[in-house]
C-alpha positions in Angstrom: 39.3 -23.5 6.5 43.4 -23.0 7.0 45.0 -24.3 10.1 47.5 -22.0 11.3 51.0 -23.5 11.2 52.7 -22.7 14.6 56.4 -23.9 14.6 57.4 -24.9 17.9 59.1 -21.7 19.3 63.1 -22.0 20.0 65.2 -20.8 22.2 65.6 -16.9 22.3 65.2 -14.5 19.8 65.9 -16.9 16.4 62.9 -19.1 17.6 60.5 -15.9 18.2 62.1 -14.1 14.8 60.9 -17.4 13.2 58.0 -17.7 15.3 57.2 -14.2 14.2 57.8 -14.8 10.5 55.5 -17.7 10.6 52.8 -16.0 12.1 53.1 -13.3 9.3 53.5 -15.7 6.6 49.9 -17.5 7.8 48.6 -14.0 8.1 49.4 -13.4 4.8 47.5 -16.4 3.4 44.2 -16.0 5.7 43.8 -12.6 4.8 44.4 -14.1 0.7 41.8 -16.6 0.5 39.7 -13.6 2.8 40.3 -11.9 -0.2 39.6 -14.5 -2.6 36.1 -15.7 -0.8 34.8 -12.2 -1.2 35.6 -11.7 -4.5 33.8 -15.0 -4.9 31.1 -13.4 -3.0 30.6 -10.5 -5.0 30.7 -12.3 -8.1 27.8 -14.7 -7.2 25.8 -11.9 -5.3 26.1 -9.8 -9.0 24.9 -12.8 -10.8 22.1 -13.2 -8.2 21.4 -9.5 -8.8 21.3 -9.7 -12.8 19.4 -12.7 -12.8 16.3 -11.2 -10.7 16.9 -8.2 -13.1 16.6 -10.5 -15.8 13.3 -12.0 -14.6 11.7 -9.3 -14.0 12.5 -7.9 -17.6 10.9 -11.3 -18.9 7.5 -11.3 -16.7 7.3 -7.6 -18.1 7.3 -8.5 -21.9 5.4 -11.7 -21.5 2.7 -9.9 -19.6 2.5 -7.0 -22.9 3.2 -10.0 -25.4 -0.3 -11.6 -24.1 -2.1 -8.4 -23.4 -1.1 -7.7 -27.0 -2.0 -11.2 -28.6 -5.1 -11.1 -26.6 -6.8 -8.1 -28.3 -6.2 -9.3 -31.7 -7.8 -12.7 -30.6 -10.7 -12.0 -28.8 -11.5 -9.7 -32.4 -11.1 -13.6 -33.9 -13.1 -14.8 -31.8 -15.4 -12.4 -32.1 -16.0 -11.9 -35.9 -16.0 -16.2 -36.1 -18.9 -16.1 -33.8 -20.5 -14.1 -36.3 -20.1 -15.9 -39.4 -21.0 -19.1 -37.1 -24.1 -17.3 -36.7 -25.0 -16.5 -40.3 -24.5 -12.8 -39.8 -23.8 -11.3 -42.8 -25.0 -14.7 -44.7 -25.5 -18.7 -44.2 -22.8 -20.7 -44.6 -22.2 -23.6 -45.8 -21.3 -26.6 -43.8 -17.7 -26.8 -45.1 -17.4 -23.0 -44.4 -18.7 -23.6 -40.9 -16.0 -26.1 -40.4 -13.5 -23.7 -41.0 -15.0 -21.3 -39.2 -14.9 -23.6 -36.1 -11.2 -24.8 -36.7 -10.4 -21.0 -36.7 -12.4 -20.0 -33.4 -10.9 -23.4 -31.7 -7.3 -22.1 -33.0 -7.7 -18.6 -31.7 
């Protein structure tokens, strides 16, 4: 934080003129870096701001990107069960294989 610089005051009205000038000189420079720490302020607040908006854009999609990989998967699943099960036909042990790798995968 900026110290104020307050000259020692002379004798009559040159040391309060000076006085005075100093006094508006510091006010000057407070009220810049005021200026400058808010600006700093709203900057990092924005970002804060587009960030969250940003997060919330991402839980969005990933929660339809599984909803909509799910559905096709669980059909997988589903229709590997099956074949594991002989339904339509047998099959043979290397096709059972690949039919486990593919419900494992799924």
């Amino acid at each position: 934080m900026m110290q104020p610089n307050v000259p020692n005051e002379g004798t009559g009205a040159a040391g309060a003129s000076q006085a005075d000038h100093q006094l508006a000189v510091n006010l000057r420079a407070a009220r810049l870096e005021l200026h400058r720490k808010t600006r700093e302020l709203e900057t990092s607040e924005a970002a804060r701001a587009a960030a969250e908006d940003m997060l919330q854009r991402m839980i969005a999609f990933f929660d339809l990107a599984s909803h909509d990989l799910r559905t096709p998967l669980t059909a997988i699943i589903g229709y590997s069960d099956l074949l594991d099960m002989g339904i339509p036909e047998r099959l043979s042990d290397g096709s059972r294989e690949r039919v486990q790798r593919i419900r494992t995968s799924a």
